[in-house]
PyMOL Python script that loads the backbone (N, CA, C, O; Angstrom):
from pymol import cmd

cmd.read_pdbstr("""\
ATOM      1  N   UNK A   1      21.349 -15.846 -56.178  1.00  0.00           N
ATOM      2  CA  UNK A   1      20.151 -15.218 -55.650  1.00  0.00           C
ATOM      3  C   UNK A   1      19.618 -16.009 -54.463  1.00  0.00           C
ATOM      4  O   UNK A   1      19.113 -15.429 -53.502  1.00  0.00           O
ATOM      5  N   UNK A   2      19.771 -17.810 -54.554  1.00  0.00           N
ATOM      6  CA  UNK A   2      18.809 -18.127 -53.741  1.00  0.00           C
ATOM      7  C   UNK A   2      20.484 -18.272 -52.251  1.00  0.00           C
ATOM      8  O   UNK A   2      20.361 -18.826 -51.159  1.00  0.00           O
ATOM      9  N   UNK A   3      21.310 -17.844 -52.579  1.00  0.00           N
ATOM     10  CA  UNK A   3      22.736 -17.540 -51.145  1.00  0.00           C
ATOM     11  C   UNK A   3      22.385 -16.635 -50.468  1.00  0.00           C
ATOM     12  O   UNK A   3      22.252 -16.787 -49.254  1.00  0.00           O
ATOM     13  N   UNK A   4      22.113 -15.306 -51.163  1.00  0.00           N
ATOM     14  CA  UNK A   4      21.563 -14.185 -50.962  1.00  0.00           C
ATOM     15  C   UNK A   4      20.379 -13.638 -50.320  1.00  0.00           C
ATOM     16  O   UNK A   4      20.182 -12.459 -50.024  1.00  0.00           O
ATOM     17  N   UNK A   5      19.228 -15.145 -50.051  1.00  0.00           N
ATOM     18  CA  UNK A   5      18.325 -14.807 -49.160  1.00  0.00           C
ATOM     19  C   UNK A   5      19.028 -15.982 -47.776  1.00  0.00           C
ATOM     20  O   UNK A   5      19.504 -15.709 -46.675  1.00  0.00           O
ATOM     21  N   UNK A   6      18.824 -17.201 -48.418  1.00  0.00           N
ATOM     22  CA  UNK A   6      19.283 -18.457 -47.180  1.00  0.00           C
ATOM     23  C   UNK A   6      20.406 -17.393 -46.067  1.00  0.00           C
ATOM     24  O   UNK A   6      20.060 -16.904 -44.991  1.00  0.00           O
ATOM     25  N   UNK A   7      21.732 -17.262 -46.709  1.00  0.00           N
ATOM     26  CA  UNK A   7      23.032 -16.757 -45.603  1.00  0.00           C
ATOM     27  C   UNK A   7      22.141 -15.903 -44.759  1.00  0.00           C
ATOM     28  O   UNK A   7      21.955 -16.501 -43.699  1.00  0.00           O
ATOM     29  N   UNK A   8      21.584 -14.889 -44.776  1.00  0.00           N
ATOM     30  CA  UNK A   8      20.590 -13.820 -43.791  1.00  0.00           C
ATOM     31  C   UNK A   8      20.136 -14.606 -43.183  1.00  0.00           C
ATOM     32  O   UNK A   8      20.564 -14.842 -42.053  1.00  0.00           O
ATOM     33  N   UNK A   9      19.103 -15.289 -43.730  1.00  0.00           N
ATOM     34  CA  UNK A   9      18.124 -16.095 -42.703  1.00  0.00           C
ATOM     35  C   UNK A   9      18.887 -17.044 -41.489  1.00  0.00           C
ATOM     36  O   UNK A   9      18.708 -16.988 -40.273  1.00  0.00           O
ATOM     37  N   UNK A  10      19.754 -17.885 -42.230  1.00  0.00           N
ATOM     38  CA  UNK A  10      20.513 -18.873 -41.093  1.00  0.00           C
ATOM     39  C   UNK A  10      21.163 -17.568 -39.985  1.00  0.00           C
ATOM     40  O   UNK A  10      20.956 -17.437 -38.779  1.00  0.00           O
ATOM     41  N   UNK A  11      21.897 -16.819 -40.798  1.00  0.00           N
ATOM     42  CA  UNK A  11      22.539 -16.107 -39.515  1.00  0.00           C
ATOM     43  C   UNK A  11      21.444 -15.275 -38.676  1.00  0.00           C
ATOM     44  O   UNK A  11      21.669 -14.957 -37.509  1.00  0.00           O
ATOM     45  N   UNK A  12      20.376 -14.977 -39.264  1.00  0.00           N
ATOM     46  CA  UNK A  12      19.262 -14.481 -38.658  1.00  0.00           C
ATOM     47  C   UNK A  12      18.851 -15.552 -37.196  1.00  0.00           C
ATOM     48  O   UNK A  12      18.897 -15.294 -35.994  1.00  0.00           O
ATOM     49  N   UNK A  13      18.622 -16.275 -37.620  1.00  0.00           N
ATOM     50  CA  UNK A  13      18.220 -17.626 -36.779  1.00  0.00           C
ATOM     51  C   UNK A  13      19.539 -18.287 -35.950  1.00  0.00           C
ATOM     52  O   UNK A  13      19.537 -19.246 -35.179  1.00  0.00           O
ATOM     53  N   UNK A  14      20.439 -17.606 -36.296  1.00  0.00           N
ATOM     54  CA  UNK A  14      21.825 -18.565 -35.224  1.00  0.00           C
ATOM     55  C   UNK A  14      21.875 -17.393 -34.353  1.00  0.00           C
ATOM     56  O   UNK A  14      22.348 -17.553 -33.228  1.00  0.00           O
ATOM     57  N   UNK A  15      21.280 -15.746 -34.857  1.00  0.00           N
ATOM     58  CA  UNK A  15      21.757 -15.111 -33.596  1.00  0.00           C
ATOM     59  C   UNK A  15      20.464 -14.972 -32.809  1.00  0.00           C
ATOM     60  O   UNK A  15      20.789 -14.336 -31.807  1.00  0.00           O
ATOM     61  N   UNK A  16      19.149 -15.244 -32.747  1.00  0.00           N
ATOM     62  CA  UNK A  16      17.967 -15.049 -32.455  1.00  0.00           C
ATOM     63  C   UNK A  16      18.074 -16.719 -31.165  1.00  0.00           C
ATOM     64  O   UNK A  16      17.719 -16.526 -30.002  1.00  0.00           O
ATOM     65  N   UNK A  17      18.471 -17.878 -31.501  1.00  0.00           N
ATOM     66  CA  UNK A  17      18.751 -18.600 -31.017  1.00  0.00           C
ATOM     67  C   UNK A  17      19.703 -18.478 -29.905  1.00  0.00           C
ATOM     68  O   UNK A  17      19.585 -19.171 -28.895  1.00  0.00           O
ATOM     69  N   UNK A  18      20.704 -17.562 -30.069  1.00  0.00           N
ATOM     70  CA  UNK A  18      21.793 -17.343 -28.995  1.00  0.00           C
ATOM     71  C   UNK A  18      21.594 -16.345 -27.732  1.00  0.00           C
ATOM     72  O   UNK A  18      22.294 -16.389 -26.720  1.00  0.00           O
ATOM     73  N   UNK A  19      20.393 -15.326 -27.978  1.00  0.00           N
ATOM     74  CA  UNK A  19      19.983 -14.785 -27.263  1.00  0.00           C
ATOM     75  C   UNK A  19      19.460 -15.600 -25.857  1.00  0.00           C
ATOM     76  O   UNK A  19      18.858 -16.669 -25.956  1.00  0.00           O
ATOM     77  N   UNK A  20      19.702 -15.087 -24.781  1.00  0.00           N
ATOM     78  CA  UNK A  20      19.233 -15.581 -23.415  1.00  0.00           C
ATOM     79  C   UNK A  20      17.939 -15.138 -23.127  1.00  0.00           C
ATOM     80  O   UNK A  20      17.919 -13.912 -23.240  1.00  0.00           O
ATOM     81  N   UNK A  21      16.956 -15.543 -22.837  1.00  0.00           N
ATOM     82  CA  UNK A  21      15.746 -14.982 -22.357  1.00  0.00           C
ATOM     83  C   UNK A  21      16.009 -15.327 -21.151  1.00  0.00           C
ATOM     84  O   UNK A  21      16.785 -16.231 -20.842  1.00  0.00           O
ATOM     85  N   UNK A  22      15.195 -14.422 -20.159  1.00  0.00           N
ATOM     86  CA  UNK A  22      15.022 -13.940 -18.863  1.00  0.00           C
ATOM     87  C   UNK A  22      14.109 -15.363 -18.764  1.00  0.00           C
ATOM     88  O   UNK A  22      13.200 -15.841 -19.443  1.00  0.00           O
ATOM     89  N   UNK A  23      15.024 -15.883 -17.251  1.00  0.00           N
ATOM     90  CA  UNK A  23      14.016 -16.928 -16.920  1.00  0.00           C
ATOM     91  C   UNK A  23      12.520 -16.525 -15.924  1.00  0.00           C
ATOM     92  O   UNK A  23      12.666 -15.765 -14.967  1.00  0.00           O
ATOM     93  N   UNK A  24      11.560 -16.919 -16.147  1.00  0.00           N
ATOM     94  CA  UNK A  24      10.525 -16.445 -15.656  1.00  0.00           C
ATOM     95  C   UNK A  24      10.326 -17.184 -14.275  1.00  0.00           C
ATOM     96  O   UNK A  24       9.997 -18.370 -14.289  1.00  0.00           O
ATOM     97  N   UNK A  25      10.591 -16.248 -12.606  1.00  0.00           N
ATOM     98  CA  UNK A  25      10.284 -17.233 -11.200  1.00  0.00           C
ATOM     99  C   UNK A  25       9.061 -16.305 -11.187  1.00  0.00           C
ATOM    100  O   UNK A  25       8.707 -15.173 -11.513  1.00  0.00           O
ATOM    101  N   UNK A  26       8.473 -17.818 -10.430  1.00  0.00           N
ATOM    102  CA  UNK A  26       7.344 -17.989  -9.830  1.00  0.00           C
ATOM    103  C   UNK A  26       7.335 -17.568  -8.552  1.00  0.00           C
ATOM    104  O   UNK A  26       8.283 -18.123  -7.995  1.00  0.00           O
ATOM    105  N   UNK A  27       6.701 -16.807  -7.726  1.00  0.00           N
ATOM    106  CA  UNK A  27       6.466 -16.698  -6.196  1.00  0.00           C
ATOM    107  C   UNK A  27       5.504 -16.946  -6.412  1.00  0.00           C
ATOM    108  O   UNK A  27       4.766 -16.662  -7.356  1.00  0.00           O
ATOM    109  N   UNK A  28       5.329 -17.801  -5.126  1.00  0.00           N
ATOM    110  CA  UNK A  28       3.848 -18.416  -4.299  1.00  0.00           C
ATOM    111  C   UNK A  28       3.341 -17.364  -3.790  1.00  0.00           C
ATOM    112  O   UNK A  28       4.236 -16.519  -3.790  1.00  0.00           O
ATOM    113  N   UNK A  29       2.428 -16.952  -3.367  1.00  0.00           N
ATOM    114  CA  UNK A  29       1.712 -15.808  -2.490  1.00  0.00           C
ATOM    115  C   UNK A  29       0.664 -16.798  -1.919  1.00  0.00           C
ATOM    116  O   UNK A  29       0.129 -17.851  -2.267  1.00  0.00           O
ATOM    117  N   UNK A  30       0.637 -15.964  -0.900  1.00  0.00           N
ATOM    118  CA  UNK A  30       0.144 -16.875   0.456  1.00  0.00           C
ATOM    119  C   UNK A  30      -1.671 -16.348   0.307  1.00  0.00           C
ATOM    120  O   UNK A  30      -2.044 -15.177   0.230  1.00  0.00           O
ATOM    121  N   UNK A  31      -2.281 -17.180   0.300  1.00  0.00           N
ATOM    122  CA  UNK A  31      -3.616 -16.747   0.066  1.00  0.00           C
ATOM    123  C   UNK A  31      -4.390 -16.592   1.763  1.00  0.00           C
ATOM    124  O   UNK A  31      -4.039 -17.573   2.419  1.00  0.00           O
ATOM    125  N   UNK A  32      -5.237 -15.722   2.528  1.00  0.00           N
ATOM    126  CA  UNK A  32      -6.106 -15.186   3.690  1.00  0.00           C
ATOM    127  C   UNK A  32      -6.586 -16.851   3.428  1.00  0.00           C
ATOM    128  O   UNK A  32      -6.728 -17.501   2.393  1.00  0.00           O
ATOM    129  N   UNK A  33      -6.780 -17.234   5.063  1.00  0.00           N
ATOM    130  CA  UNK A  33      -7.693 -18.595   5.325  1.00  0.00           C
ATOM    131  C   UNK A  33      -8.962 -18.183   5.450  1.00  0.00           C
ATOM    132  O   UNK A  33      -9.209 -17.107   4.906  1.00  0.00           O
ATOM    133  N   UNK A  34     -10.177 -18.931   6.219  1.00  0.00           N
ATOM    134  CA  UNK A  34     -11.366 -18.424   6.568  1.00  0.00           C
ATOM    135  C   UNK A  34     -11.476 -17.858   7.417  1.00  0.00           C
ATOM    136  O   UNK A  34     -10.773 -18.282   8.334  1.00  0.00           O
ATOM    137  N   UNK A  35     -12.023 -17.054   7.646  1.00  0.00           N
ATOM    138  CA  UNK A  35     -12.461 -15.921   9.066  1.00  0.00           C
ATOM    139  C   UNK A  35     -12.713 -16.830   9.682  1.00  0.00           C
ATOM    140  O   UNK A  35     -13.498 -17.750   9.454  1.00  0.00           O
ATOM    141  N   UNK A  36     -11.665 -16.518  11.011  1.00  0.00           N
ATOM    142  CA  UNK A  36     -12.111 -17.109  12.527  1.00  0.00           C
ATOM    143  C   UNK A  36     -13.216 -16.974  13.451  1.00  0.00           C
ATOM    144  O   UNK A  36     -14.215 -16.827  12.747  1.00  0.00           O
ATOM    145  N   UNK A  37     -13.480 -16.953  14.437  1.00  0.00           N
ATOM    146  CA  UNK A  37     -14.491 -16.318  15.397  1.00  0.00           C
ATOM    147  C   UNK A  37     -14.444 -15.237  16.477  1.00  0.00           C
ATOM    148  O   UNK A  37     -13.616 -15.115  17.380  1.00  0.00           O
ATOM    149  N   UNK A  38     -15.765 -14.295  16.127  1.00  0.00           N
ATOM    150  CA  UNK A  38     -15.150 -13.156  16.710  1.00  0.00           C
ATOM    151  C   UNK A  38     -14.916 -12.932  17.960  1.00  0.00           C
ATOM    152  O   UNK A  38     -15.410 -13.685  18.799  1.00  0.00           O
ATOM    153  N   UNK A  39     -14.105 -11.838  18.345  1.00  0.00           N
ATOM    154  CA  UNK A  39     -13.421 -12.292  20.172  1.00  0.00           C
ATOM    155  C   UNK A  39     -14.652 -11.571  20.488  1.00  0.00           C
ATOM    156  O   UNK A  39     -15.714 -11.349  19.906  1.00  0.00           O
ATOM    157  N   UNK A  40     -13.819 -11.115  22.296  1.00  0.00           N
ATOM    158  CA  UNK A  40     -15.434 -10.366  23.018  1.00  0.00           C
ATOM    159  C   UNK A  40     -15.050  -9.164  22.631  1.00  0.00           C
ATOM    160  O   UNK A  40     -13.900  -8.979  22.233  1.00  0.00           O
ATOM    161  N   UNK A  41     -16.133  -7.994  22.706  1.00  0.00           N
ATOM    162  CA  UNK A  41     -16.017  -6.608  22.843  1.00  0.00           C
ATOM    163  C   UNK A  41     -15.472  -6.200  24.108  1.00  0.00           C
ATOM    164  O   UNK A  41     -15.781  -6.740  25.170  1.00  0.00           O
ATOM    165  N   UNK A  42     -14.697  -5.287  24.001  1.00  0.00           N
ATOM    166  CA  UNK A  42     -13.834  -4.630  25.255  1.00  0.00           C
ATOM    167  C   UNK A  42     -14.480  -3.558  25.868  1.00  0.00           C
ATOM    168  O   UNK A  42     -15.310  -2.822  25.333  1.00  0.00           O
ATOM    169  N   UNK A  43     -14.053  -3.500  27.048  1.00  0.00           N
ATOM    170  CA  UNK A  43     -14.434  -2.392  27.898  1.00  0.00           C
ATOM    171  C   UNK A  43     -14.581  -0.938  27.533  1.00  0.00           C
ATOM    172  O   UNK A  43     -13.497  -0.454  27.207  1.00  0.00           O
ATOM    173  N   UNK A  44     -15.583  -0.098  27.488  1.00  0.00           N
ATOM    174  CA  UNK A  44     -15.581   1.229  26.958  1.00  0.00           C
ATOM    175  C   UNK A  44     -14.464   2.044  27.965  1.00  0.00           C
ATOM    176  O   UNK A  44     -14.576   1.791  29.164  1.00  0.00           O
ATOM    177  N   UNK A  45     -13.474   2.933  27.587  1.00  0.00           N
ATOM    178  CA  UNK A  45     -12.579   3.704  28.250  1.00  0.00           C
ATOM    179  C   UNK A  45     -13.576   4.737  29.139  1.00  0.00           C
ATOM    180  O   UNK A  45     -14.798   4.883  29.176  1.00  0.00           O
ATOM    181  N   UNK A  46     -12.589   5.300  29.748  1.00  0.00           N
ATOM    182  CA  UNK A  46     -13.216   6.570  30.612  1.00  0.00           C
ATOM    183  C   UNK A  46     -13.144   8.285  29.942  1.00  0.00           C
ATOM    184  O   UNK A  46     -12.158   8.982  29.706  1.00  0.00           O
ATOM    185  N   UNK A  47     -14.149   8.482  29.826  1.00  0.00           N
ATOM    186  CA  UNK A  47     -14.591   9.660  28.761  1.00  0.00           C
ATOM    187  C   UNK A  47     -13.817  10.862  29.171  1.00  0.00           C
ATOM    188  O   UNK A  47     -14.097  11.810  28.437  1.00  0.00           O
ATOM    189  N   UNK A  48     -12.868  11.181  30.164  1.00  0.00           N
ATOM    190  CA  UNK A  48     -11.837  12.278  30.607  1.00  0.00           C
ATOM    191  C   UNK A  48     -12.840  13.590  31.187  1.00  0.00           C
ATOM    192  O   UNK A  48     -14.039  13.861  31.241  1.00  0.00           O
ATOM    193  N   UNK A  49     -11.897  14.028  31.466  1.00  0.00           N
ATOM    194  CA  UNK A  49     -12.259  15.498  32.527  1.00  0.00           C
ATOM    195  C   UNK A  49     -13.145  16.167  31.833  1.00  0.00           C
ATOM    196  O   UNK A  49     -12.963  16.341  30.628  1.00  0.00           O
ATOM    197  N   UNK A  50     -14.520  16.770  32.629  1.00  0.00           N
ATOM    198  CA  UNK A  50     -15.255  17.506  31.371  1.00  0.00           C
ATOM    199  C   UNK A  50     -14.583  19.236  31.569  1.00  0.00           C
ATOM    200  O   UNK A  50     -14.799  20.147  30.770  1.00  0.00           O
ATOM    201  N   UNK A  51     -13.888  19.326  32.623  1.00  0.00           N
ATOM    202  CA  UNK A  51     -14.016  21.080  33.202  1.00  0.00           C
ATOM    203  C   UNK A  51     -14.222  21.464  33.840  1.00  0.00           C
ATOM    204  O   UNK A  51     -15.384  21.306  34.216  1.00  0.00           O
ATOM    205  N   UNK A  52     -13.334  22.354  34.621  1.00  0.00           N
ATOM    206  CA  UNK A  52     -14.252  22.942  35.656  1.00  0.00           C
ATOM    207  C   UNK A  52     -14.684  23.892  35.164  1.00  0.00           C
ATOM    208  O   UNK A  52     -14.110  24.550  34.296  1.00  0.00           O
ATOM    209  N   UNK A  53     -16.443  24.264  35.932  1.00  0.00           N
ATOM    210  CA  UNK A  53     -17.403  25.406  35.479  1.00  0.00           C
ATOM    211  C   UNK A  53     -17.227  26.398  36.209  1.00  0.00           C
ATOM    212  O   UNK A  53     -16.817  26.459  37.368  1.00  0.00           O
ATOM    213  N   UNK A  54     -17.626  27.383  35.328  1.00  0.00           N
ATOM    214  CA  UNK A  54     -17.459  28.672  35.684  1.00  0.00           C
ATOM    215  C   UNK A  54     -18.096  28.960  36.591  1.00  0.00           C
ATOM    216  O   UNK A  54     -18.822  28.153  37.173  1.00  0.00           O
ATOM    217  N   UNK A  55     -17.950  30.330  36.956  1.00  0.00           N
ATOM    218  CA  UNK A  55     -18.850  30.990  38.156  1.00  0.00           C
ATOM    219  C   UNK A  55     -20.246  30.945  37.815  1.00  0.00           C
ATOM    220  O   UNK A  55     -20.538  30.990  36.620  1.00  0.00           O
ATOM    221  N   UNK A  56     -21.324  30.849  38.842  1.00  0.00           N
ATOM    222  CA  UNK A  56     -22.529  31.245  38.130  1.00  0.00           C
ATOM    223  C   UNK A  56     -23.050  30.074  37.293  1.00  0.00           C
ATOM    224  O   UNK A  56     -23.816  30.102  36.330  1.00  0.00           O
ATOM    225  N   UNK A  57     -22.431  29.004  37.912  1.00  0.00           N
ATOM    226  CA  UNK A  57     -23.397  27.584  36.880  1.00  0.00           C
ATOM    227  C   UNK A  57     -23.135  27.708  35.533  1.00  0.00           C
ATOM    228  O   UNK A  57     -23.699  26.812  34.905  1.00  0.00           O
ATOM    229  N   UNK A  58     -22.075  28.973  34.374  1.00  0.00           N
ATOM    230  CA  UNK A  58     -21.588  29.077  33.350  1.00  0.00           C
ATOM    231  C   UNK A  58     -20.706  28.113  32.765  1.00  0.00           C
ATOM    232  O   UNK A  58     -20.187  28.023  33.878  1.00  0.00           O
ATOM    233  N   UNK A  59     -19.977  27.224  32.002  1.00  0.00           N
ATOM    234  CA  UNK A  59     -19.107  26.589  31.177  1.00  0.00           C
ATOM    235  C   UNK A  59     -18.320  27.627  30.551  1.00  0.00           C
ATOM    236  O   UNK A  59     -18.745  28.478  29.770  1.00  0.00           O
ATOM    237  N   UNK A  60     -16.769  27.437  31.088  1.00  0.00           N
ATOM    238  CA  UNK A  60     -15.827  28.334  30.192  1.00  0.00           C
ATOM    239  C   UNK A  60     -15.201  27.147  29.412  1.00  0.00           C
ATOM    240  O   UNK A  60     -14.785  26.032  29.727  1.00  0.00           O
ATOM    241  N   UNK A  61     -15.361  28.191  27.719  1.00  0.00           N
ATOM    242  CA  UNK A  61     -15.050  27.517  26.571  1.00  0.00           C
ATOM    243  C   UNK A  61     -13.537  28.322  26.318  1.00  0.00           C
ATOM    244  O   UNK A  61     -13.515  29.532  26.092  1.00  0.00           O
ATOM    245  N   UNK A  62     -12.498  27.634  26.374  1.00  0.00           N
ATOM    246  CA  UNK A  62     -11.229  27.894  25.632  1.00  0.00           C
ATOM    247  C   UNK A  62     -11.194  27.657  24.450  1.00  0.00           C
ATOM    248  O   UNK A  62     -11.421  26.470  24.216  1.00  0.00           O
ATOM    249  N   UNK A  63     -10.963  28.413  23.375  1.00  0.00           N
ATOM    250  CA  UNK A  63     -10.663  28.623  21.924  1.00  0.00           C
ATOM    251  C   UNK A  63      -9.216  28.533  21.459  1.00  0.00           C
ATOM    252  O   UNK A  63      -8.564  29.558  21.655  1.00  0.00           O
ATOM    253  N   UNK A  64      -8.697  27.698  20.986  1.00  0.00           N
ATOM    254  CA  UNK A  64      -7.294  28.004  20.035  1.00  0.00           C
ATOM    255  C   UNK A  64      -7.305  28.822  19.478  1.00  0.00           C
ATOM    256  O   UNK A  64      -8.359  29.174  18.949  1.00  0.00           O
ATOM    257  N   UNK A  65      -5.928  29.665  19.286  1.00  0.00           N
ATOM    258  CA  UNK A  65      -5.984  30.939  18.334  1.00  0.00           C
ATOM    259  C   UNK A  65      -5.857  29.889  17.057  1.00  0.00           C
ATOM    260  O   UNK A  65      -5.968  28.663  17.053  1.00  0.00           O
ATOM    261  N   UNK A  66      -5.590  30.789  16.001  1.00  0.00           N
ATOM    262  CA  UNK A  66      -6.372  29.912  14.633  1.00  0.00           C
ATOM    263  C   UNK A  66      -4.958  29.727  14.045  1.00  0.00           C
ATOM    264  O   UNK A  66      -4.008  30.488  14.229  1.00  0.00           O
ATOM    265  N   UNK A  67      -4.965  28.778  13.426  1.00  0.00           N
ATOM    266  CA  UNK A  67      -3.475  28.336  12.892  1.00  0.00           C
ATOM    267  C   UNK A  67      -2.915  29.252  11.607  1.00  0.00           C
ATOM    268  O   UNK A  67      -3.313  29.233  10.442  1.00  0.00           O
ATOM    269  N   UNK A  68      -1.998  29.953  12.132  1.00  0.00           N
ATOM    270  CA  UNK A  68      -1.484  30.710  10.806  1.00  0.00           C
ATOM    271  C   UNK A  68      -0.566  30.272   9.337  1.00  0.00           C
ATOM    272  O   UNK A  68       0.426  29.563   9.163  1.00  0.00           O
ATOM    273  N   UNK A  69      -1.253  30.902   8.618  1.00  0.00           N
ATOM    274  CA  UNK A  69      -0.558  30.400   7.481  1.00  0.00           C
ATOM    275  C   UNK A  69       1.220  30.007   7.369  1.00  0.00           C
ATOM    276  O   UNK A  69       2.006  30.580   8.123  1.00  0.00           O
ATOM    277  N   UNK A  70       1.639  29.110   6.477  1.00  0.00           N
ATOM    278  CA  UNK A  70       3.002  28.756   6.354  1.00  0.00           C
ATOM    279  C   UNK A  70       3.308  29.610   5.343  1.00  0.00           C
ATOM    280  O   UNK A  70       2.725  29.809   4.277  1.00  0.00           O
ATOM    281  N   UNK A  71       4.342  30.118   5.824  1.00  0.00           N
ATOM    282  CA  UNK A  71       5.422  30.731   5.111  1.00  0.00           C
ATOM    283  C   UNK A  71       5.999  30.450   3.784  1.00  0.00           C
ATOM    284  O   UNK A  71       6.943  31.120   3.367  1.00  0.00           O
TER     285      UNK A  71
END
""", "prot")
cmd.dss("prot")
cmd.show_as("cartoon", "prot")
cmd.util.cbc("prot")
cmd.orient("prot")
């Protein structure tokens, strides 16, 4: 009776022992330093063509036709 529990257990424990565990790597990760100082503000761009106006001191507005559904 007492062969009958021990033999399990040892072979329990010789194959639990033989198993490889996954070795566990470490990566470093690079940690953000302190905020530097801020640069200058840049030049505002040039705001583009407004249009030429219509006859009559009017603004002609061009409209896109409207986007049609997909198929």
């Amino acid at each position: 009776m007492k062969l009958s529990i021990l033999i399990p257990t040892l072979f329990a424990a010789l194959v639990l022992a033989a198993c490889d565990r996954p070795a566990v790597v470490a990566v470093p990760v690079a940690s953000p330093g302190p905020a530097g100082a801020t640069g200058a503000t840049g030049a505002t761009g040039s705001q583009g063509n407004t249009g030429k106006p219509g006859e009559g001191g009017t603004t002609v507005v061009v409209v896109p036709p409207a986007a049609s559904a997909p198929n």
